[in-house]
C-alpha positions as CSV (number, residue, x, y, z in Angstrom):
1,X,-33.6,13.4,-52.9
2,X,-37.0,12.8,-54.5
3,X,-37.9,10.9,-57.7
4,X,-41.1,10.8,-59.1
5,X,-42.8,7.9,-61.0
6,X,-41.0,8.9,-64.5
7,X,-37.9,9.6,-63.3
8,X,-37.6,6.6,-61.7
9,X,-38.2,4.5,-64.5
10,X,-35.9,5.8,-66.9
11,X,-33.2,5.8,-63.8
12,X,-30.7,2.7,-62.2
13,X,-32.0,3.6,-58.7
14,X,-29.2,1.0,-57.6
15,X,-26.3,2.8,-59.0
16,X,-27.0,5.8,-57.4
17,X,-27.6,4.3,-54.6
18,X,-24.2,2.7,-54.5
19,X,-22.5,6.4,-55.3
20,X,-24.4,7.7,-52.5
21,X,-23.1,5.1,-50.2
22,X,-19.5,6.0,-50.8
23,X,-19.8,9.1,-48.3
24,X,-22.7,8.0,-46.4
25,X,-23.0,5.9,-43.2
26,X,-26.5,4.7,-44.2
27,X,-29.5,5.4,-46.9
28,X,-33.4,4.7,-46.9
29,X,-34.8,4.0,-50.1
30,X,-38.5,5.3,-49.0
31,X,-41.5,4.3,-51.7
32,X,-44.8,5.7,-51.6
33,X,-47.6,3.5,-53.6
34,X,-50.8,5.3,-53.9
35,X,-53.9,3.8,-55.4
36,X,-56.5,1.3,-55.2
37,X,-55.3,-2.1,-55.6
38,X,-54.7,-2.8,-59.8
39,X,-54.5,0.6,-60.1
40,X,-51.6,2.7,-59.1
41,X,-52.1,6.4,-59.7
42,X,-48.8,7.7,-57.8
43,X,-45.8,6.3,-56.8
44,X,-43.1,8.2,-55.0
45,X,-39.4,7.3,-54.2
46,X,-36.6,9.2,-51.9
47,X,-33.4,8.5,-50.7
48,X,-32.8,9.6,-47.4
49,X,-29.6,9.4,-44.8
50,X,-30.4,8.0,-41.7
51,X,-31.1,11.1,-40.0
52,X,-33.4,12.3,-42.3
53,X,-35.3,9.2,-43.0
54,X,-39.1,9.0,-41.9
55,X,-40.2,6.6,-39.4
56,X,-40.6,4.0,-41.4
57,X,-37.6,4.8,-43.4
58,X,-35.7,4.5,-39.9
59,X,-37.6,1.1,-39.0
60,X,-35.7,-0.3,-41.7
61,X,-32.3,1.2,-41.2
62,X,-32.8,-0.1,-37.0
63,X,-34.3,-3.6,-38.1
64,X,-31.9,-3.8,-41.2
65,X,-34.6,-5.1,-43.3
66,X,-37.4,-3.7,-45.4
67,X,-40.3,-2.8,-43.8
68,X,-44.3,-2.0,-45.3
69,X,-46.5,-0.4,-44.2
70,X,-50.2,1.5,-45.0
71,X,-51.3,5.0,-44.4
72,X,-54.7,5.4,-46.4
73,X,-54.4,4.6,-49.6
74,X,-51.1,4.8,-49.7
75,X,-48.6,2.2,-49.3
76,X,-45.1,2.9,-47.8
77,X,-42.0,0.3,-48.3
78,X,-38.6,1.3,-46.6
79,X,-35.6,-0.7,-47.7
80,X,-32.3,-0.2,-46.1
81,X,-28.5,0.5,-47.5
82,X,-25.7,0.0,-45.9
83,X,-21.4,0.4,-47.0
84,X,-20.2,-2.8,-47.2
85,X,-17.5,-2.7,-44.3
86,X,-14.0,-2.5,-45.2
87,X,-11.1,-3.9,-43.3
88,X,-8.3,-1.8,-43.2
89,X,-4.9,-3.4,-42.6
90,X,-2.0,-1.3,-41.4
91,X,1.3,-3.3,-42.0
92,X,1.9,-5.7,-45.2
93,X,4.2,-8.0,-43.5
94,X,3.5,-11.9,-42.6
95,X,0.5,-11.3,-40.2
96,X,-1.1,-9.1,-42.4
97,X,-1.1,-12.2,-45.3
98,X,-3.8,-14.6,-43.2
99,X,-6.1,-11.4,-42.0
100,X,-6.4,-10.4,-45.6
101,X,-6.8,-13.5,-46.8
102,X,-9.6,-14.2,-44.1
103,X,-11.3,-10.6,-44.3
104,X,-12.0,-11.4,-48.2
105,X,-13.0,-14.4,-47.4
106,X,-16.0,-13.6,-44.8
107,X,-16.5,-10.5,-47.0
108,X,-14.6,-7.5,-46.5
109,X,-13.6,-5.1,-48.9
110,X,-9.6,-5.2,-47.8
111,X,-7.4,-2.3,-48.1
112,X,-4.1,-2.8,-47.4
113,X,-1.6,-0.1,-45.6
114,X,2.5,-0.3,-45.9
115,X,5.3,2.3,-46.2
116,X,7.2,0.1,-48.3
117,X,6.8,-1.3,-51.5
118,X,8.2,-5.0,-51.5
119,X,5.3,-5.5,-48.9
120,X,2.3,-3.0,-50.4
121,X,2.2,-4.6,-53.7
122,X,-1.2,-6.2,-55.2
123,X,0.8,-9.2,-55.9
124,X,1.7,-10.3,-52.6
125,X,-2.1,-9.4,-51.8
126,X,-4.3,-10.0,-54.9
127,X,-7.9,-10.6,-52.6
128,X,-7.1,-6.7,-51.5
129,X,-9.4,-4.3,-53.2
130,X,-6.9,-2.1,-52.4
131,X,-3.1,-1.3,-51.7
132,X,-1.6,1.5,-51.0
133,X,2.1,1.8,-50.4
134,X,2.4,5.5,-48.3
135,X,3.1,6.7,-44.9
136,X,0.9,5.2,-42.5
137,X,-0.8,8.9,-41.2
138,X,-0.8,9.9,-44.6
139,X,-2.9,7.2,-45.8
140,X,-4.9,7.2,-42.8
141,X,-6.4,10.4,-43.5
142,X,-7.0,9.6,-47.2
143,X,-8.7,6.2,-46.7
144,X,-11.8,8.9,-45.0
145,X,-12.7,6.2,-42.4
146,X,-16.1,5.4,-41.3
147,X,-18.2,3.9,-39.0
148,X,-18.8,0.5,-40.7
149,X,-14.9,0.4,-40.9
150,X,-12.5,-1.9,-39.4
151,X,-9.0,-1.2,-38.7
152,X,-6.3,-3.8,-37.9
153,X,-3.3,-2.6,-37.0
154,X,-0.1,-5.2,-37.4
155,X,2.7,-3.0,-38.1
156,X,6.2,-3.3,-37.3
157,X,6.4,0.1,-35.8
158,X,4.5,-0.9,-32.8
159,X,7.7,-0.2,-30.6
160,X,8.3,3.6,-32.7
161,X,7.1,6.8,-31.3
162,X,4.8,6.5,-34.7
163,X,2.7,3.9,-33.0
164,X,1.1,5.8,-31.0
165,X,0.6,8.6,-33.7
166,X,-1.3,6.1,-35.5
167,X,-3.6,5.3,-32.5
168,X,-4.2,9.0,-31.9
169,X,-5.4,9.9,-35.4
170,X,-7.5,6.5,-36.1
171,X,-9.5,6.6,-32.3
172,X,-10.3,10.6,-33.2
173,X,-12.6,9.1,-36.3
174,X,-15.1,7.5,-36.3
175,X,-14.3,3.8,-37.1
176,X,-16.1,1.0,-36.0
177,X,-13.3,-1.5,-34.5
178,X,-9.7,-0.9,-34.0
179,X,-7.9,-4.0,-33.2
């Protein structure tokens, strides 16, 4: 997506980027300064997903920093975007208070996971951002897990034939961790 000096003025470049982030592994935010110093004549702006980003644009996303650099009389700034990394807790019971508790803590966005109600409640787990109270492969496949996700699971069905349903359908996507 490119924006071009007016556009990007009259827009909150940030809030798109955060919609854009929902769905989205990673984004570039590529700008292109051209002009002699005091005196800008163009300036350019895209958001690109990782794939698509230009070299520099991918400098960033690699280094996780922005980077600048100069092609003629053109400057080029990358600045990278990342999801911030949810931890997704399968289970509500009393191992899954302390691992919410710490995930908000260093910074997670928690989502908690129960199939019953006295346990998936956002009282007994007010850091969560969310709770859901479903079947566990149901909500698995509704939560759209990504790379920069973590799962924990601390269920009680470990010793069920549903355990292992649950490991089957959260190692086939693409999560970061599964612990």
């Amino acid at each position: 997506m490119q924006y071009k000096r007016e556009e990007v003025r009259d827009m909150n470049l940030y809030g798109e980027i955060l919609k854009k982030l929902e769905g989205t592994p990673c984004l570039a935010l590529e700008r292109s300064f051209v002009g002699e110093e005091g005196n800008l004549t163009d300036m350019r702006c895209e958001l690109k997903e990782g794939a698509e980003a230009s070299e520099i644009g991918k400098e960033a996303l690699t280094q996780g920093q922005p980077v600048c650099g100069r092609a003629g009389s053109s400057w080029n700034v990358a600045e990278p975007f990342f999801p911030k990394e949810r931890l997704i807790i399968l289970g509500g019971g009393h191992v899954a208070l302390p691992v919410a508790e710490f995930g908000a803590r260093v910074g997670f966005l928690v989502t908690v996971v129960d199939d019953r109600l006295s346990f998936a409640n956002p009282g007994r787990f007010p850091m969560a951002e969310k709770v859901i109270c479903d079947d566990f492969g149901h909500a698995i496949k509704e939560l759209k897990i990504q790379e920069s996700d973590y799962i924990c699971i601390v269920t009680r069905l470990l010793h069920r034939d549903i355990w292992s349903k649950i490991c089957q359908r959260v190692s086939r996507m693409q999560a970061a961790t599964v612990v």
